[in-house]
N, C-alpha and C positions, 0 to 999 in steps of 0.2 A: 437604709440599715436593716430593715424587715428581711428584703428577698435577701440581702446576706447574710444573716443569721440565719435565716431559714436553710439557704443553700450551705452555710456550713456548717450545720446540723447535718443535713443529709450526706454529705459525703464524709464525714465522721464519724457515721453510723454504716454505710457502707463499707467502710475502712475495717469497724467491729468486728462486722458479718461475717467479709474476707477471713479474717483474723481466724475466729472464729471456726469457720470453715476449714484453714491450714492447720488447725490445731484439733479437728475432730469437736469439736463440742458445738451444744446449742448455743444458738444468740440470746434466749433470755437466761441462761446461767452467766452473763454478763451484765451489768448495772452501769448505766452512764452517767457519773455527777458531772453537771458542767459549774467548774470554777469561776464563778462569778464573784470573787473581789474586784472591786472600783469598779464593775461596773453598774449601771444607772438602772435605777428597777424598773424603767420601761422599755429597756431592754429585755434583762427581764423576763418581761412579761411576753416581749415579741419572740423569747425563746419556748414559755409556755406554749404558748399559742402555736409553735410548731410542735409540739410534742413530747417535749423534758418535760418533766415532773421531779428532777435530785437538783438540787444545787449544792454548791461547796463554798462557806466561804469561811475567810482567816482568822475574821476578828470578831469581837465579839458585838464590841459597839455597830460596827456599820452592820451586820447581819440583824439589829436590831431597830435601825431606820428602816431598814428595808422590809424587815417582815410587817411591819404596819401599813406601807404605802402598798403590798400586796396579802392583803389577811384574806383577799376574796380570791385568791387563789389557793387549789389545791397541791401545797408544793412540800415535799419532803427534805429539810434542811439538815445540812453533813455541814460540822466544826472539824475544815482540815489541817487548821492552824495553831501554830503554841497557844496553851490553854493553862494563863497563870491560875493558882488558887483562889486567889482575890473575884476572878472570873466565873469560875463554877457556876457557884448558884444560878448566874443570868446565863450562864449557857445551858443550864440543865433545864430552866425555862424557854427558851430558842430553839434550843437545835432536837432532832430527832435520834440523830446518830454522833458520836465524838470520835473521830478516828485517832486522834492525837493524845490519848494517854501515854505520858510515860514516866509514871511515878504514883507510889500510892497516897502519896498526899494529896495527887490533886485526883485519883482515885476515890479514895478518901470523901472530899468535897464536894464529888459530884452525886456518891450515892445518897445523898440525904435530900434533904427539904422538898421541893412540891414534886408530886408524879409525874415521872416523862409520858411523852405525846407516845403514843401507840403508832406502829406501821411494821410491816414483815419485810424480811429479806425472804419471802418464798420458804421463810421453816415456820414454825411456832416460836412464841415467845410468851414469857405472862406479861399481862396487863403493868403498866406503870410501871417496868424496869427501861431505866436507859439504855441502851444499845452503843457500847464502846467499842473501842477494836484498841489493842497495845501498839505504839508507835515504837519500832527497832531501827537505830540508827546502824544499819549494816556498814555502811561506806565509812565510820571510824572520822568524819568530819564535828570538829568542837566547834565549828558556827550553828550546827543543828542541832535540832531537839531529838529526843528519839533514848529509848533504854538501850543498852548494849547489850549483843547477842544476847551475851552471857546471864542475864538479868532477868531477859523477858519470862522461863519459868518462872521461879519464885515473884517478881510480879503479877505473872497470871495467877497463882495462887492464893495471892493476897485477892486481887478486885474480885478471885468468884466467893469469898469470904465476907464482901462487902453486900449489905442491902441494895436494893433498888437496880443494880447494875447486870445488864444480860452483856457479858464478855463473846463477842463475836468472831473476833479473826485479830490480824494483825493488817499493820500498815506499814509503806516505805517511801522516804522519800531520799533516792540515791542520789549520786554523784551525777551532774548534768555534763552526757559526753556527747560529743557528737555524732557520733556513731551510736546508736538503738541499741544492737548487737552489744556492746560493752558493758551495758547494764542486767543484760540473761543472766548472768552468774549472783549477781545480787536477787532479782528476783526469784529464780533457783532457790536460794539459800532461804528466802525466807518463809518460802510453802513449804519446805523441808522443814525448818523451822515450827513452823505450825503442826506438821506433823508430828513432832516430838512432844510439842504440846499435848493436843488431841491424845495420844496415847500415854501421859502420864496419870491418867486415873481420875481428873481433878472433878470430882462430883460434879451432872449436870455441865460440864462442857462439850460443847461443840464447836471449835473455832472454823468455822469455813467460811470464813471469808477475807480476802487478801484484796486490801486498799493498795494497789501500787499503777505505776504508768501516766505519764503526761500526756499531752501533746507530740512530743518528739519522738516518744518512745511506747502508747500504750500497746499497740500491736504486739511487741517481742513480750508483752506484760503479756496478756491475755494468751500468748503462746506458752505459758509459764506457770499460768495457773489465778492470773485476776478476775476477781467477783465486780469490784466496783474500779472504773479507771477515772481517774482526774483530769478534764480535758479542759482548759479555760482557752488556748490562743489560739488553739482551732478550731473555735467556735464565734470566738468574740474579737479576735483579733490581738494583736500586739498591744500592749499596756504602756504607758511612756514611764 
C-alpha cells in the first residue's frame, strides 16, 4: 500500500505541474489537499511520509479519531464537507481551514469559542482567526450544500462582520460529468465570481483562493484558476 500511495502521490502531483505549466502559472500557487474520508490514518500517515502535509475530510467525527491516532504529525486539516451548526465548535477545534460555509448561522457558530490553529495560505493572516472559504452551489443541484450564486455577496459580507473568522476565497463542488471539459464553465463562473467579491469594497478582504477540482477533473480546475484542489481517488484509491 506504501509504494502505491506513494506512486500515486507522484503522478498527481506531476499531473499539477503539467497543469500548471498549460496554464502559465507556478506550481506552488497550487495547494494539494488529499481527501482522506474512510480512509485509515496509517494510511495516512504513509501519505505524510511521502510528502502531503493538507488533508480533507467530510466529517467531523471521523476527522477527530483520526487527528489523535496522528497528533505527532505535522498535518494541516481542511473541513470539505457539510458542516451542521451542532458541529461548529468541534470543527473550529479540528480543522484548520473550513471550506464549506454556506450560511451564516453556521458562520455565525464557527467564529466564537476557542482560537483556531494558525497556518498561511502563503499571505498574512492574524493570529486565532479561522480560515473559511463560502461554499457556491453553482450547478443549481438541491442534493448539495453550497449558497446560491446569488447569495454568496451578502454572505460574504455578513462572515467579514463576524469575529474570529479570516474569509479566504470560495469553494465548488460541481455536477460530476464525465468529460473534465464540461465543468470549465462552472469553474469560470466562480473565480469570476470571487472577483466581484474582491472588488465590492468589503473591508480587509481578500478572497484568493478557489477550492474547486477532484480527481476527474482538477487539471481543467487549476487551468481556471484553483488554489487548493481536492484529490482523494487518485491518491488513495476507489472507496466502496
Amino acid at each position: 500500500m506504501a509504494e502505491s500511495v506513494r506512486e500515486n502521490i507522484a503522478r498527481v502531483q506531476e499531473r499539477i505541474a503539467d497543469a500548471c505549466r498549460r496554464a502559465g502559472r507556478r506550481r506552488e500557487q497550487v495547494r494539494l489537499v488529499a481527501v482522506s474520508k474512510t480512509v485509515a490514518a496509517g494510511v495516512i500517515r504513509e501519505a505524510y511520509e511521502a510528502g502531503l502535509r493538507d488533508f480533507g475530510e467530510n466529517r467531523v467525527q471521523e476527522a477527530s479519531a483520526k487527528r489523535g491516532a496522528l497528533a505527532d504529525l505535522d498535518i494541516t486539516w481542511h473541513l470539505i464537507g457539510h458542516l451542521q451548526t451542532n458541529k461548529a465548535k468541534a470543527a473550529r477545534e479540528l480543522f484548520h481551514c473550513v471550506h464549506s460555509v454556506d450560511s451564516s448561522r453556521v458562520a455565525e457558530r464557527l467564529g466564537f469559542n476557542t482560537p483556531a490553529k494558525s497556518f498561511e495560505f502563503g499571505q498574512s493572516g492574524e493570529p486565532g482567526r479561522l480560515k473559511v472559504l463560502i461554499e457556491v452551489n453553482l450547478g443549481g443541484e438541491a442534493a448539495k450544500s453550497g449558497i446560491a450564486e446569488g447569495g454568496a455577496l451578502e454572505l460574504a459580507r455578513a462572515v467579514t462582520q463576524l469575529g474570529g473568522l479570516d474569509l479566504c476565497g470560495l469553494m465548488l463542488v460541481p455536477p460530476y460529468f464525465e468529460e473534465a471539459e464540461r465543468s470549465r464553465p462552472l469553474f469560470s463562473r466562480l473565480r469570476e465570481l470571487a472577483t466581484v467579491i474582491n472588488s465590492a469594497g468589503l473591508p480587509g478582504l481578500a478572497m484568493n483562493q478557489l477550492s474547486m477540482g477532484m480527481s476527474h477533473d482538477f487539471e481543467v480546475a487549476i487551468e481556471e484558476g484553483a488554489t487548493l484542489v481536492r484529490v482523494g481517488t487518485a491518491i488513495f484509491g476507489s472507496r466502496s
